[in-house]
N, C-alpha and C positions, 0 to 999 in steps of 0.2 A: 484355580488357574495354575500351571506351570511356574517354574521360576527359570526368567530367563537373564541372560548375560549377553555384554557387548563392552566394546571401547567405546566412550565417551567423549573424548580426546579428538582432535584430527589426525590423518594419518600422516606419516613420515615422524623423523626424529625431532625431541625435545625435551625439554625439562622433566616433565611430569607427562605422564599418560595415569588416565583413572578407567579404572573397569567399572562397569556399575552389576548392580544384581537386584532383579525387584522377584518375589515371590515367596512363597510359605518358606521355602529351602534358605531362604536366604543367611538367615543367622549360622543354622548348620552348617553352611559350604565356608562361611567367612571363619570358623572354628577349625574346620578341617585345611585351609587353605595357609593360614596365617600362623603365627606363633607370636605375640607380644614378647616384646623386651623386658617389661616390664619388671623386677624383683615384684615373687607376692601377687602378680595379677591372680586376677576371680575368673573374670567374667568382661565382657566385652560391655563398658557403661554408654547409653543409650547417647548418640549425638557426639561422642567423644572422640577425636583421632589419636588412633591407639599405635605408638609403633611397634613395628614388627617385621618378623622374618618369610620371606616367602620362601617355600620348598616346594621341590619337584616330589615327584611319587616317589622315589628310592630316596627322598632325606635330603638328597643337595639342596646346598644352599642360593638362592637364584638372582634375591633382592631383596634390599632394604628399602622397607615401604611403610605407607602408613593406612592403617584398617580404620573404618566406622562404621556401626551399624545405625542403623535407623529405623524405627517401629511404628508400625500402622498402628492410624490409620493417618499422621500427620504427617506425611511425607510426600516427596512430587508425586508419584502412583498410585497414593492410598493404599500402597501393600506395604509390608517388610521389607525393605530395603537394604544396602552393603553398598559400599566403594572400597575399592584394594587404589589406593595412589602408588604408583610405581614410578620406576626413570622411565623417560618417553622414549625408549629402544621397541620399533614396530617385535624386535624377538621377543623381549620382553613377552609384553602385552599379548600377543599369540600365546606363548606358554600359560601365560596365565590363565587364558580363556581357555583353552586346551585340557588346564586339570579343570577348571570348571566344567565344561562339557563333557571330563571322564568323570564327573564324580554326581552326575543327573540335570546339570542347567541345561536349558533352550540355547540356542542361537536369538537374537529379539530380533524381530521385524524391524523392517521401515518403520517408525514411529511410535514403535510398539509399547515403550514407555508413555509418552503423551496420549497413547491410544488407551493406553489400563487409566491413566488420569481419568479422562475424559469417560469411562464406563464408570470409576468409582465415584464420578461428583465432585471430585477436586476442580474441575474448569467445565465449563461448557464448547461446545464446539468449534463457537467462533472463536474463545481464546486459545485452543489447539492450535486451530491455524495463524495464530499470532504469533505463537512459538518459533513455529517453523518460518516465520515470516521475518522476524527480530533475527534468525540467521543467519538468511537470505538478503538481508538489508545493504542493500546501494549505498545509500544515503541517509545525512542527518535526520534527515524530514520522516524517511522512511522508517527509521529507526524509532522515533517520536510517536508514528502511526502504527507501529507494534506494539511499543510500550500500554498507549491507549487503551489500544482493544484488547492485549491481555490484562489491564486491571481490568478489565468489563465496563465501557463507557457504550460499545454498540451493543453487546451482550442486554445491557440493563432498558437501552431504546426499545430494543427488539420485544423484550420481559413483558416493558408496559405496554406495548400496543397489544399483545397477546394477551395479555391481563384485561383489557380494555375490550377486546373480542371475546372471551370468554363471559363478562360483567354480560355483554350484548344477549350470547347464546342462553343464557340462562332468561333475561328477560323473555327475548323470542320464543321460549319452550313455556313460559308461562303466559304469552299469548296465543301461545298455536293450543292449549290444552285449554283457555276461557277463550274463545274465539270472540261471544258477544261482547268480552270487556276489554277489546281491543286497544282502543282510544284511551281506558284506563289505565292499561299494563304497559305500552308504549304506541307512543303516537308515533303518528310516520313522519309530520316535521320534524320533532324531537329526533326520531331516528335520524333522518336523512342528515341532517344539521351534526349529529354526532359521525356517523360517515364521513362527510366532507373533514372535518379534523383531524378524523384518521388520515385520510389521503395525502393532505397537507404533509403530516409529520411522517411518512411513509415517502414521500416526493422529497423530503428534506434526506434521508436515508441515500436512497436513491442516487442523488446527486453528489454524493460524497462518495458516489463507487468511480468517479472519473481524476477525483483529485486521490483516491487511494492507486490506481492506477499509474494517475505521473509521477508518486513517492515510492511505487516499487519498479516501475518499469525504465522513468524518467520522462522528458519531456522533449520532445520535436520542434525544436525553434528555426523561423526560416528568415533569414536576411535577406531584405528584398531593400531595391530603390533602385535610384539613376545613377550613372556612372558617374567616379569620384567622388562619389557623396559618402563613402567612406565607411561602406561595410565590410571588407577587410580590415581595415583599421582597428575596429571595435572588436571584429573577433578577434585579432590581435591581441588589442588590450584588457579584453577579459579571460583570454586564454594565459597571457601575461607572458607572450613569447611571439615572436616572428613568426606564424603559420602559414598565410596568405601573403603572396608577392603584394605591397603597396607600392606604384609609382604613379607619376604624374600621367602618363599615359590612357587616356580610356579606352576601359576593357579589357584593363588587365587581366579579371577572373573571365574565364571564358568556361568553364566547370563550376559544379556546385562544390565546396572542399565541407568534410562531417569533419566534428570535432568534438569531446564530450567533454566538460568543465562542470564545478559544481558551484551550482548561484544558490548562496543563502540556505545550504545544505541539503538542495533538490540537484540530484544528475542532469542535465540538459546536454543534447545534443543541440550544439549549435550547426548550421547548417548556412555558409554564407557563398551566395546563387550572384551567377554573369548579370552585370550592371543591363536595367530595362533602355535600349538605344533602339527605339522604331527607326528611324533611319540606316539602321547598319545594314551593310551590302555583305559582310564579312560571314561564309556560310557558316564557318565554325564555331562565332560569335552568337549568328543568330540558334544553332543547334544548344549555344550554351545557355541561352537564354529560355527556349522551349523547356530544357529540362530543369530549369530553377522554377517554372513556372510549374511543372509537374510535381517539385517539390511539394509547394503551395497546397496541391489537393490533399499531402495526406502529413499535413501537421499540426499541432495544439497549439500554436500562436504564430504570429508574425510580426516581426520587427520590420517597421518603412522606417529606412534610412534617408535623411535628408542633408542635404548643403543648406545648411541656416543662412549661411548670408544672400546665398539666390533667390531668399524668398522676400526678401525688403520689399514695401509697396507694392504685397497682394494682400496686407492683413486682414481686410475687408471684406475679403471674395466670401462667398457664403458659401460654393460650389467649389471642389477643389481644381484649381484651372491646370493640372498638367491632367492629359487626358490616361496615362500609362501609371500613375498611383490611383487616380480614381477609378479604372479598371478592378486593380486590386482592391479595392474597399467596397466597390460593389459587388464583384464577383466571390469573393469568398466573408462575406459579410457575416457568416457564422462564425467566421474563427475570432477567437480576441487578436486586438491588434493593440501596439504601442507604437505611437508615432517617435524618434530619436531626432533630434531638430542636433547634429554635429557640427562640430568647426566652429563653436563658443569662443575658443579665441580668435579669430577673427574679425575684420570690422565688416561692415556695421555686424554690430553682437546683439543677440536673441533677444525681441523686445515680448516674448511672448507665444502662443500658438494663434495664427489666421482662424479666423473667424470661422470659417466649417470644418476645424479641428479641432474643434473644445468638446466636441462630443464625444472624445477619443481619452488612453489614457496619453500624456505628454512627459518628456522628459527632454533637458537637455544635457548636452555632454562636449567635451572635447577630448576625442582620444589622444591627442597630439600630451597632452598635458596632466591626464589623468581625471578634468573635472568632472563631478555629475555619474562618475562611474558607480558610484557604490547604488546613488537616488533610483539610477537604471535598473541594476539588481533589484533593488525593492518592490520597484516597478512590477519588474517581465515576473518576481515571485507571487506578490498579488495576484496579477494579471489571472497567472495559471492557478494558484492553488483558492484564490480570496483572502478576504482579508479581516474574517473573522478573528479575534484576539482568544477571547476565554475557548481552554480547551474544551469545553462542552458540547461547543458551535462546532468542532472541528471532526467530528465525527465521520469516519472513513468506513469504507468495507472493501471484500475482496471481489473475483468477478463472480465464484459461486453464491457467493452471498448476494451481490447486485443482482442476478440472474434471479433468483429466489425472490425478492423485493421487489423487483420488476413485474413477475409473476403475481406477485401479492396485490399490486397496483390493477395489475387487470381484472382479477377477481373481486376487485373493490368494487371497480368504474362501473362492470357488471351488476353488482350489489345496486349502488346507487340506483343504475337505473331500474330496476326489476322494484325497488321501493317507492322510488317515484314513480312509475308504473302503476302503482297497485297490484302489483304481482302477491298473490297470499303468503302470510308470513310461512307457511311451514315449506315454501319453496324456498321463500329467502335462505331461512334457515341451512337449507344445505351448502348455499354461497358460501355462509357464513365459519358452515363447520371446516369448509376447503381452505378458508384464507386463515384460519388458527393452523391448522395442520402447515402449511407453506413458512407460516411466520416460525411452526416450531423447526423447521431444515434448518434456518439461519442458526439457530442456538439447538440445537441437536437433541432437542425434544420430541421430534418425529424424525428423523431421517433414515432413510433406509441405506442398508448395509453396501450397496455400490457405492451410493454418495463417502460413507466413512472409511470406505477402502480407497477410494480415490485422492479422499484428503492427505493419508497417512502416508500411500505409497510414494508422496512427494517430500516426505520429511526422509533425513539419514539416520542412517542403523546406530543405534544409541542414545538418539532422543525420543 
């Protein structure tokens, strides 16, 4: 391979900018480039920041920096490696790439570092794009879910079901070759029964591509309830500022108002929608209430805001009696919901959630006072992400990878049936060798060269 160079650094002024160099050249250029301070230097010792002088091509002196080299194949690339640390002057750093580039370095691609990892065996595919993902990171959560999946927690998921399908294909090939010892070499219960396991722990995969989703993208929260019941309020106090007018007045919000905060180190946009009032005549009111309600169809949860103390002597009801929330609960009954019972200070004070709300998550709060705000957070974080504890459970992916797993699920379900079927094993078989191949995209055992050009062109020049 070439040896290429790039900034490593962000761009604009700073402290430290670092050049990187991965390739055969690499030790040479770091020789030709550098000069050690050192009284007595030899030799550039492996792993060791060496100081020294950078010069230009006629001898000027340009900067005082510090060299290391680094030797394959233990390095981030699995090649020979070099960093030149310089002052983070963007002139600098040009120059310096400048005599690289006159002296035989590349330019690096998009990724092109993580992209030579990923061809030498230092990471697999999925932890490539953990890389670039751990950059790209929003939030705490997100950050947590890069970390993951570059030590390999979905990497190693991915391994064993592949492992597991392979075990299969080799049985399979020694019943399609004794055909009469069918039943000896694998039964089709047995089979089937080992399919259904796969599906499972494939469906658990799966589902982890929507919670990796709300930790990079964030989360769509919609405030919905009856007027004065104090959904301004609460974005309010967890935005932890005056954002939405609160008065006594009903209908103050007459707009939906977005606002992004972060709960429990997930991005959310809160999204707090015109108080539900079926009797308003008020056209602007009611337009603001139509578009809250449009809100509703494209978010990942919803917060019903309640006036606690309005609801004394209905705890009973099994059916929720306001007909404008149980709208909401039946109509979008897909989405998660947390019911917020507000106004805890107040009398009479919260003896609980009514009887056809237990099936919900519940919380109380008073925004007025700050109580029950944090239980909230914990709440609406569950809600979205769940509430598995041990990091093992917590297992994410991204959308290529979902797509791929997704993929893989179908070519199961098909499996399945075609064995339960009685379909002959040397048909199954080709099922079988489709859904190894799909499981190796995810971890970049099969993938083809669009998919790893697509990954990479989304990483920046020097990682």
């Amino acid at each position: 391979m070439t040896t290429i160079a790039a900034v490593a650094t962000p761009p604009g002024n700073g402290a430290i900018g670092i050049v990187r160099i991965s390739g055969p050249q690499a030790l040479p250029l770091l020789e030709q480039t550098i000069s050690p301070c050192a009284s007595g230097f030899e030799h550039f010792k492996p792993w060791v920041l060496h100081r020294a002088r950078f010069r230009a091509e006629d001898g000027t002196f340009l900067d005082d920096v510090l060299g290391v080299y680094m030797p394959a194949p233990r390095t981030y690339s699995g090649e020979d490696m070099a960093e030149i640390h310089c002052h983070g002057n963007p002139l600098i750093l040009q120059t310096v790439l400048s005599r690289l580039y006159d002296l035989g370095a590349q330019p690096a691609e998009r990724g092109e570092f993580t992209k030579r990892a990923f061809l030498h065996g230092r990471i697999d595919l999925s932890q490539a794009e953990a890389v670039g993902e751990l950059i790209g990171a929003v939030s705490r959560s997100a950050l947590a879910d890069g970390v993951q999946r570059l030590c390999g927690h979905l990497s190693q998921k991915v391994a064993d079901l592949r492992a597991e399908v392979d075990r299969l294909r080799g049985e399979l090939a020694v019943a399609c070759d004794f055909p009469d010892d069918e039943v000896e070499c694998l039964e089709r219960g047995s089979f089937l029964e080992t399919l259904e396991g796969l599906d499972k722990r494939l469906s658990q995969l799966v589902e982890g591509s929507e919670r990796g989703r709300l930790m990079q993208e964030g989360a769509r929260v919609v405030l919905a309830g009856a007027v004065n019941a104090g959904k301004s309020s609460l974005m309010n106090a967890l935005l932890g500022r005056e954002r939405a007018l609160v008065t006594e007045i009903a209908g103050t919000t007459r707009d939906f108002l977005e606002e992004i905060c972060d709960l429990d180190g997930l991005p959310v946009r809160l999204i707090d929608t015109a108080g539900l009032h079926a009797s308003s005549q008020d056209p602007v009111e009611k337009l603001g209430i139509a578009r809250g309600q449009a809100c509703l169809e494209h978010c990942d949860a919803i917060v019903l805001v309640f006036d606690q103390s309005l609801w004394h002597g209905r705890q009973e009801a099994l059916v929720c009696p306001d007909a404008q929330y149980a709208d909401i609960l039946t109509q979008y009954e897909h989405v998660p919901v947390l019911l917020v019972w507000n106004k805890t200070d107040l009398e009479p004070t919260w003896s609980g959630p009514p009887a056809w709300a237990q099936g919900y998550a519940n919380c109380a709060v008073s925004c007025l006072n700050g109580q029950g705000l944090a239980a909230f957070s914990r709440h609406l974080h569950d809600l979205l992400l769940g509430t598995e504890k041990r990091e093992s459970e917590r297992v994410s992916c991204n959308v290529r990878q979902a797509l791929a797993l997704k993929r893989a699920r179908v070519e199961l379900s098909a499996l399945m049936n075609d064995v339960a079927g009685n379909i002959p094993y040397d048909l199954c078989a080709v099922r079988l060798d489709l859904l190894a191949e799909i499981l190796g995209e995810v971890i970049g055992v099969s993938t083809p060269d669009e998919v790893l050009k697509a990954v990479f062109d989304r990483f920046c020049i020097g990682k």
